[in-house]
N, CA, C and O atoms as a CHARMM CRD file, in Angstrom:
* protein
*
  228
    1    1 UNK  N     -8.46900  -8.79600  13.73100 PROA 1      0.00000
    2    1 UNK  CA    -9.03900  -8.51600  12.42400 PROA 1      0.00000
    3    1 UNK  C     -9.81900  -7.20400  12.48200 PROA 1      0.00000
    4    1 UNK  O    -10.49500  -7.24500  13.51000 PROA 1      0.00000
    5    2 UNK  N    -10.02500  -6.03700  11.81500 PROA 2      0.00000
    6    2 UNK  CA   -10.25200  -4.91300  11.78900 PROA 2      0.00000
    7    2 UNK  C    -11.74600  -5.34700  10.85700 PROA 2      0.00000
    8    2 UNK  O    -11.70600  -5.96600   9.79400 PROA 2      0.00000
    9    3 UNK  N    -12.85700  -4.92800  11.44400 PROA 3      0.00000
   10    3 UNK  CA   -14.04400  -5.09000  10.96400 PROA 3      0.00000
   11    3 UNK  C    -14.57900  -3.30500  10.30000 PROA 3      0.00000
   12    3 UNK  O    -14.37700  -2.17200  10.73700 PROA 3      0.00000
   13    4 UNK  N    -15.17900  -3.74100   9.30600 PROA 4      0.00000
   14    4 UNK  CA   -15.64300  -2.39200   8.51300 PROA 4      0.00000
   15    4 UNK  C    -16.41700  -1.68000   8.88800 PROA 4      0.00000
   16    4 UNK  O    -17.33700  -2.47400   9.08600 PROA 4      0.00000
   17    5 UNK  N    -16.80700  -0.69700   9.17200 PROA 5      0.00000
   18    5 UNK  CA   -17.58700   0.24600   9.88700 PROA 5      0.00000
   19    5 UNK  C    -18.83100  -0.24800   8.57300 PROA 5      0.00000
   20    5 UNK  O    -18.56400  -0.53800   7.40700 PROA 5      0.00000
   21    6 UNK  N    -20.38700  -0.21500   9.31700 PROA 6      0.00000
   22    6 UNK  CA   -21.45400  -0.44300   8.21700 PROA 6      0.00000
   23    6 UNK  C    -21.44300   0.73300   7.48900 PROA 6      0.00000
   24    6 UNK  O    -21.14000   1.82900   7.96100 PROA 6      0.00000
   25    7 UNK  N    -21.87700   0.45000   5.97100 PROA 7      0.00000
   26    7 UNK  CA   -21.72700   1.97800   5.07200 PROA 7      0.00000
   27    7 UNK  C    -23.25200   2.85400   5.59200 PROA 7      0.00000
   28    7 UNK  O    -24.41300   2.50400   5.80700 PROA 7      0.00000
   29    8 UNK  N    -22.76300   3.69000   5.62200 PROA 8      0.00000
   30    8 UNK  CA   -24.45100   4.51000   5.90300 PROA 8      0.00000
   31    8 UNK  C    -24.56200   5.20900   4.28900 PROA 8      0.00000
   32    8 UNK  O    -24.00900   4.79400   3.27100 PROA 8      0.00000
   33    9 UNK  N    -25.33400   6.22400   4.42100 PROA 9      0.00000
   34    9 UNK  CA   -25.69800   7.05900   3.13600 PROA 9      0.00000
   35    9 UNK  C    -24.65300   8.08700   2.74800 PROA 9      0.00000
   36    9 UNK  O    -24.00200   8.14400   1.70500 PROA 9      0.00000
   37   10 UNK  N    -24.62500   9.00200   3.95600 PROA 10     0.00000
   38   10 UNK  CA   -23.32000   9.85200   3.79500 PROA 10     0.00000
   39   10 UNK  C    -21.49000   9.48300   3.85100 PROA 10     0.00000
   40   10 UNK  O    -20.52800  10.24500   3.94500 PROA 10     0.00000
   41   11 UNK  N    -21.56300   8.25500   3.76400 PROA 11     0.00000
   42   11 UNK  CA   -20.48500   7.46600   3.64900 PROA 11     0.00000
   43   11 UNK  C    -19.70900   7.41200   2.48500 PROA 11     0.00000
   44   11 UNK  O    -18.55600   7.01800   2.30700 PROA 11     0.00000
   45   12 UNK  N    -20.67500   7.94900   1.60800 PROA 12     0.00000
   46   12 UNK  CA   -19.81000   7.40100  -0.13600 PROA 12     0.00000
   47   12 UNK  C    -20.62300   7.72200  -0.90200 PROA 12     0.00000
   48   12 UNK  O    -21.70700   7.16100  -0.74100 PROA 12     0.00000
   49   13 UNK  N    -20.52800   8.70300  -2.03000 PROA 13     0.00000
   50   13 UNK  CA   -21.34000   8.47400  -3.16900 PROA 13     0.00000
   51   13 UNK  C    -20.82200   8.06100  -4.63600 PROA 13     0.00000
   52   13 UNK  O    -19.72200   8.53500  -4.92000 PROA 13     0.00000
   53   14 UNK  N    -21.36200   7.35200  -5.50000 PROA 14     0.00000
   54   14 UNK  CA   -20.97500   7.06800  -7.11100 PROA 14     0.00000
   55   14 UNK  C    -20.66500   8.43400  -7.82900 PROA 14     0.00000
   56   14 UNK  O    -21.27600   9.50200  -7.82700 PROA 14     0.00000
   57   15 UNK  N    -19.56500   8.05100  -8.40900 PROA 15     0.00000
   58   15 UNK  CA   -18.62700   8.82700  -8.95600 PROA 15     0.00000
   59   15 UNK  C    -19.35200   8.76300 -10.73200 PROA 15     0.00000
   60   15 UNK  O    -20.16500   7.85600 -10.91100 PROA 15     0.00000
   61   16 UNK  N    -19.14300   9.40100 -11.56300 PROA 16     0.00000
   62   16 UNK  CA   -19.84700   9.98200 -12.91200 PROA 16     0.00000
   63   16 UNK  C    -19.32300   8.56800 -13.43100 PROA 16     0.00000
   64   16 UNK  O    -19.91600   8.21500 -14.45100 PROA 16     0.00000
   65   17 UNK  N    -18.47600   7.78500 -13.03400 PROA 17     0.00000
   66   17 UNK  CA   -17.55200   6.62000 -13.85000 PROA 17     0.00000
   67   17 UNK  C    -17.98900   5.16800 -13.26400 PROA 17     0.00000
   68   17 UNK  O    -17.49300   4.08900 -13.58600 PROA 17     0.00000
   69   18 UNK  N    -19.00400   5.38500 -12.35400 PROA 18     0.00000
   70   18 UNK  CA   -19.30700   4.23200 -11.37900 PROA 18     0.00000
   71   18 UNK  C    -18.41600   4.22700 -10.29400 PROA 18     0.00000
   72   18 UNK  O    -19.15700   4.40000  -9.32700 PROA 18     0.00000
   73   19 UNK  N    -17.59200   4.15900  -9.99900 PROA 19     0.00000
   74   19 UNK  CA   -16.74900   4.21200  -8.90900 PROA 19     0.00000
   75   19 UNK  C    -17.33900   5.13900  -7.25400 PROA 19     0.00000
   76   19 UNK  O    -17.51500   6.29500  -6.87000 PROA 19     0.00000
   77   20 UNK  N    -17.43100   4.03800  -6.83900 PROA 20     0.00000
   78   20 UNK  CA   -17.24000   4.43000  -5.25900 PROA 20     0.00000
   79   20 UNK  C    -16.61500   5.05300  -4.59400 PROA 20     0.00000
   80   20 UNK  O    -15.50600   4.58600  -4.33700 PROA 20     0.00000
   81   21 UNK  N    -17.05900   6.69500  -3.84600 PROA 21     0.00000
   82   21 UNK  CA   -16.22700   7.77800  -3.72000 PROA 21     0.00000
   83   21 UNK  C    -16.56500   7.45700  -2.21100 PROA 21     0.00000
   84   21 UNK  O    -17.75700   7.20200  -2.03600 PROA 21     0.00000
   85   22 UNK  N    -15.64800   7.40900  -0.91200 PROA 22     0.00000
   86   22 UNK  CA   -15.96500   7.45600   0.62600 PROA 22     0.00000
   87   22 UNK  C    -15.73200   9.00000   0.76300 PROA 22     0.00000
   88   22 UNK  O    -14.99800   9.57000  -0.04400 PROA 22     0.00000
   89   23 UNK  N    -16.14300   9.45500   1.43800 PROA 23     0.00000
   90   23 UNK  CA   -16.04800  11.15700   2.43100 PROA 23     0.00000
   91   23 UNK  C    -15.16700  10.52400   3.73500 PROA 23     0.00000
   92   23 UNK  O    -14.82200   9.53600   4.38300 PROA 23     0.00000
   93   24 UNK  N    -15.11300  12.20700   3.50000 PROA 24     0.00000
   94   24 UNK  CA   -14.70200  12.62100   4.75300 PROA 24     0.00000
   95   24 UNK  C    -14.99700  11.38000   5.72300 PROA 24     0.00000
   96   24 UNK  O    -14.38400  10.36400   6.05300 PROA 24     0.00000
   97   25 UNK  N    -16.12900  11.90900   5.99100 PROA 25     0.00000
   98   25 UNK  CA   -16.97600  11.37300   7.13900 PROA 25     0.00000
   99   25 UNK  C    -16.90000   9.81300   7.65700 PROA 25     0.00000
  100   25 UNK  O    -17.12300   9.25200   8.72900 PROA 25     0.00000
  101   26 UNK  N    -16.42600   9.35800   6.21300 PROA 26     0.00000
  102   26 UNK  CA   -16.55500   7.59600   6.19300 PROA 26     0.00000
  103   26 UNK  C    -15.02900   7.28000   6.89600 PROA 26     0.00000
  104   26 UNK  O    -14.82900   6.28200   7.58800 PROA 26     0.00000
  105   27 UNK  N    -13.91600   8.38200   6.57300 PROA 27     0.00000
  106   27 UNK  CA   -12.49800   8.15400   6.36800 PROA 27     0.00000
  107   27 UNK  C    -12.73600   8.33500   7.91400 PROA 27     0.00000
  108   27 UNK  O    -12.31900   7.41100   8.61300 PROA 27     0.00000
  109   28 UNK  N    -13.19600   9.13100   8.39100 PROA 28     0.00000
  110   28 UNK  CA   -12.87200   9.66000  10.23900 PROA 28     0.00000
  111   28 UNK  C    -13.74700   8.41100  10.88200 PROA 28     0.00000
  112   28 UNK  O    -13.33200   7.68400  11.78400 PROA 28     0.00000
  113   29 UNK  N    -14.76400   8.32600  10.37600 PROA 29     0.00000
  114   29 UNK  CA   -15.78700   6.66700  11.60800 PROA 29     0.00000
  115   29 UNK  C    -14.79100   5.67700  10.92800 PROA 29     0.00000
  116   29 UNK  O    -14.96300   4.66700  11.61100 PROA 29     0.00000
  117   30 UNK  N    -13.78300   5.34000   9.92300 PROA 30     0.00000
  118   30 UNK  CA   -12.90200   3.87200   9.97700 PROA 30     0.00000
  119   30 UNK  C    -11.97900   4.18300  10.89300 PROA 30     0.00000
  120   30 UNK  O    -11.78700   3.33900  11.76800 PROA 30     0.00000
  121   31 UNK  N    -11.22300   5.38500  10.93000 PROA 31     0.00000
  122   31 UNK  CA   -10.25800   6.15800  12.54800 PROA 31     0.00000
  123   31 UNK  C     -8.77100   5.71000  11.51800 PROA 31     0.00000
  124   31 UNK  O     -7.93900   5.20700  12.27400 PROA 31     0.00000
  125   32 UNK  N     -8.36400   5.75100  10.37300 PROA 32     0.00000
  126   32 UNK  CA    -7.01100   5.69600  10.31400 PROA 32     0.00000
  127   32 UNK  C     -7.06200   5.81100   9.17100 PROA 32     0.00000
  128   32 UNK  O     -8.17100   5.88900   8.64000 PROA 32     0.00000
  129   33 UNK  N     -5.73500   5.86800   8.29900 PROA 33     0.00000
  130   33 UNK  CA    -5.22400   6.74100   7.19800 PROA 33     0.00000
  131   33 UNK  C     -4.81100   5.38500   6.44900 PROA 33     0.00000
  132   33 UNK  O     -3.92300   4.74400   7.01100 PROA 33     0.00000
  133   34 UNK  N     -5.34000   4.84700   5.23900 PROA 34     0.00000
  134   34 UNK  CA    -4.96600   3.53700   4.36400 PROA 34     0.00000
  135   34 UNK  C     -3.73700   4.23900   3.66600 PROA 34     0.00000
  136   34 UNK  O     -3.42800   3.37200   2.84800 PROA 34     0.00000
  137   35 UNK  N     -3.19900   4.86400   3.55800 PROA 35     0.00000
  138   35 UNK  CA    -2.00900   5.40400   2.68900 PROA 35     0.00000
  139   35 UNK  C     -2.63800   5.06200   1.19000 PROA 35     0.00000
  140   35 UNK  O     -1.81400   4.66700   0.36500 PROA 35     0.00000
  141   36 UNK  N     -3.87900   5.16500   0.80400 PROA 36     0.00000
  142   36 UNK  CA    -4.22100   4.73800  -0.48800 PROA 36     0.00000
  143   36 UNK  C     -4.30400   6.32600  -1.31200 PROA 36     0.00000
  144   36 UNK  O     -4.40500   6.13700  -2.52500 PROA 36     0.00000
  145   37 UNK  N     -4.29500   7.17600  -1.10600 PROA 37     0.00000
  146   37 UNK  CA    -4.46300   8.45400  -2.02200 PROA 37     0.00000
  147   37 UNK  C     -5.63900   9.07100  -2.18100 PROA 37     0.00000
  148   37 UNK  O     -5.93600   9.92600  -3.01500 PROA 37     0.00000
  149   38 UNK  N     -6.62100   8.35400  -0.91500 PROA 38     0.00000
  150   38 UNK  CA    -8.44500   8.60100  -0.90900 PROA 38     0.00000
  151   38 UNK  C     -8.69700  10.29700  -1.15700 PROA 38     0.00000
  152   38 UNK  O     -8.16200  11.24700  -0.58600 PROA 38     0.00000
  153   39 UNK  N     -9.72500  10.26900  -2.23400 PROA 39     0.00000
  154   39 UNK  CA   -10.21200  12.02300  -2.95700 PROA 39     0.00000
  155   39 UNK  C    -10.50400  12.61400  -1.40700 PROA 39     0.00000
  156   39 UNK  O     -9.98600  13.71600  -1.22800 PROA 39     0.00000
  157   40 UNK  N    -11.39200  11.96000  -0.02800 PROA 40     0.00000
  158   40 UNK  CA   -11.42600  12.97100   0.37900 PROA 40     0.00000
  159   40 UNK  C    -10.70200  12.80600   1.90500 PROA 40     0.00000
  160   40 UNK  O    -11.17900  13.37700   2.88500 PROA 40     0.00000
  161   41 UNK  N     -9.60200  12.03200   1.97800 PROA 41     0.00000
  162   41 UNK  CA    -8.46200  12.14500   3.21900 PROA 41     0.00000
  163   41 UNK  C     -8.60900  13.06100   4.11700 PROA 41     0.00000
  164   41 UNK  O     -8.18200  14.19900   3.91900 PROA 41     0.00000
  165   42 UNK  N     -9.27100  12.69200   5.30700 PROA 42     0.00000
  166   42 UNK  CA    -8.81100  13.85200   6.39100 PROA 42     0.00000
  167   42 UNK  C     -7.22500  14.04300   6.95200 PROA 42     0.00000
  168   42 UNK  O     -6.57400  15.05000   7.23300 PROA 42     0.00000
  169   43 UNK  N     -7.01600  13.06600   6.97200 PROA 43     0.00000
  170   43 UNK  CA    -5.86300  12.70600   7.43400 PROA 43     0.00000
  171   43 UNK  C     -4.69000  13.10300   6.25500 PROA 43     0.00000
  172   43 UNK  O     -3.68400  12.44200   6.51000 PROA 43     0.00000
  173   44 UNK  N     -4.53500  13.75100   5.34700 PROA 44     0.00000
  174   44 UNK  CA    -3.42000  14.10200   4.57600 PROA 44     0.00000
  175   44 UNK  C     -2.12800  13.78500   4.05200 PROA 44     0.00000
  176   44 UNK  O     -1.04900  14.37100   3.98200 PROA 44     0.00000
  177   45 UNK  N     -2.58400  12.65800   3.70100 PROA 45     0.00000
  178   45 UNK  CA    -1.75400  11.81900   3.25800 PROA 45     0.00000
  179   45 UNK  C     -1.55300  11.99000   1.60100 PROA 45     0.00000
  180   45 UNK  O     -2.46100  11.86600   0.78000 PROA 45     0.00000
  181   46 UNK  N      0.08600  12.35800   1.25200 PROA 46     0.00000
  182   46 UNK  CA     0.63700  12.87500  -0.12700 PROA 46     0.00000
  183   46 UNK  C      1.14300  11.62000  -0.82700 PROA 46     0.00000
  184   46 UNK  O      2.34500  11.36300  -0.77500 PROA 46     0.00000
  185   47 UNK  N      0.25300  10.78200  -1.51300 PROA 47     0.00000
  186   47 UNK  CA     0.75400   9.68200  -2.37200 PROA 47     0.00000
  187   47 UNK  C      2.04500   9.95100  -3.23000 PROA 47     0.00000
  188   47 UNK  O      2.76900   8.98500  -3.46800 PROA 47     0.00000
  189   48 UNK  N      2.46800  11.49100  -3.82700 PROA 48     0.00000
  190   48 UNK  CA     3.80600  11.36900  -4.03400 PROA 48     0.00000
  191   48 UNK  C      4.28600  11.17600  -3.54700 PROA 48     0.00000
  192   48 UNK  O      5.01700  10.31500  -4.03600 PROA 48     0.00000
  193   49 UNK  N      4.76100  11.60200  -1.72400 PROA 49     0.00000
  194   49 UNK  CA     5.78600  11.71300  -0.89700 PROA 49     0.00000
  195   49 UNK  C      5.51000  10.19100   0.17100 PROA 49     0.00000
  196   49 UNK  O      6.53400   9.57100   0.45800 PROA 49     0.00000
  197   50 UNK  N      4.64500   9.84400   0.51900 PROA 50     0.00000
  198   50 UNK  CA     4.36400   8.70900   0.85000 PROA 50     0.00000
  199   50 UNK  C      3.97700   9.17100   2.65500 PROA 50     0.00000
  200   50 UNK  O      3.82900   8.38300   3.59000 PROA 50     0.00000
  201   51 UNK  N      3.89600  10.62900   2.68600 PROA 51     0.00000
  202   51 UNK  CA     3.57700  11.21800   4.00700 PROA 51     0.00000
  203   51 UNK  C      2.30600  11.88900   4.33800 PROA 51     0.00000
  204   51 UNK  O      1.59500  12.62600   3.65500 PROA 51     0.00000
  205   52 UNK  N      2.18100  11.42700   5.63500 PROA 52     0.00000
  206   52 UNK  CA     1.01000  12.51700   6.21100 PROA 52     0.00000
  207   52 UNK  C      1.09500  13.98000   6.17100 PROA 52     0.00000
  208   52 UNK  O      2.17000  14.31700   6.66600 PROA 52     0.00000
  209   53 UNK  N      0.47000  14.88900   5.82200 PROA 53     0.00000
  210   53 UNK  CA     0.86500  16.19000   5.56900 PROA 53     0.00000
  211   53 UNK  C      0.32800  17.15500   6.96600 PROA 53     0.00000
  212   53 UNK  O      0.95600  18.18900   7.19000 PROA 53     0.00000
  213   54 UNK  N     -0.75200  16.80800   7.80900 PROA 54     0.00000
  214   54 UNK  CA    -1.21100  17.21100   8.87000 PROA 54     0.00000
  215   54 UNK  C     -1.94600  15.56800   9.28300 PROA 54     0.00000
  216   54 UNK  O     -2.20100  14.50300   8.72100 PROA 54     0.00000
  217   55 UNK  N     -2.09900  16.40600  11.05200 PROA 55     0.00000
  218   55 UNK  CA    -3.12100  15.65500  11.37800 PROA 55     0.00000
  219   55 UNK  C     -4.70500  15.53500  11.25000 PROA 55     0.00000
  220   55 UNK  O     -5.43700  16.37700  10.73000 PROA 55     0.00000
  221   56 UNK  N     -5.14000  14.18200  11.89300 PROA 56     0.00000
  222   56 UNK  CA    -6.14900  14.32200  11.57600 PROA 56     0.00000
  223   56 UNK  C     -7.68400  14.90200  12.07200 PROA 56     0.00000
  224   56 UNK  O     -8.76000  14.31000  11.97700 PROA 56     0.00000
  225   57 UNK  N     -7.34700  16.59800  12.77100 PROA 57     0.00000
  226   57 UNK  CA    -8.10200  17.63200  13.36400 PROA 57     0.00000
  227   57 UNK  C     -9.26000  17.93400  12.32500 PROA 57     0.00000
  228   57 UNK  O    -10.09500  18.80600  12.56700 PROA 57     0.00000
């Protein structure tokens, strides 16, 4: 079972709509790519194409 990294502060901030925005930062301490279309993906992943576009350097 894959346990959630605890949220810290720089983890996520509220979006103008309420919505919960994760960073960067949150996407690299979980260590892998949800294929969900996340605003700030290190990992580069193209929800049109269904691919990673680079790694995650």
């Amino acid at each position: 079972m894959n346990e959630r990294p605890p949220l810290e502060p720089e983890d996520f901030y509220w979006s103008p709509e309420g919505y919960r925005v994760f960073t960067k930062e949150y996407h690299l301490k979980r260590g892998y790519c949800c294929q969900s279309g996340c605003r700030h993906c290190p990992y580069g992943f193209d929800p049109g194409t269904g691919q990673i576009k680079r790694d995650s350097k």
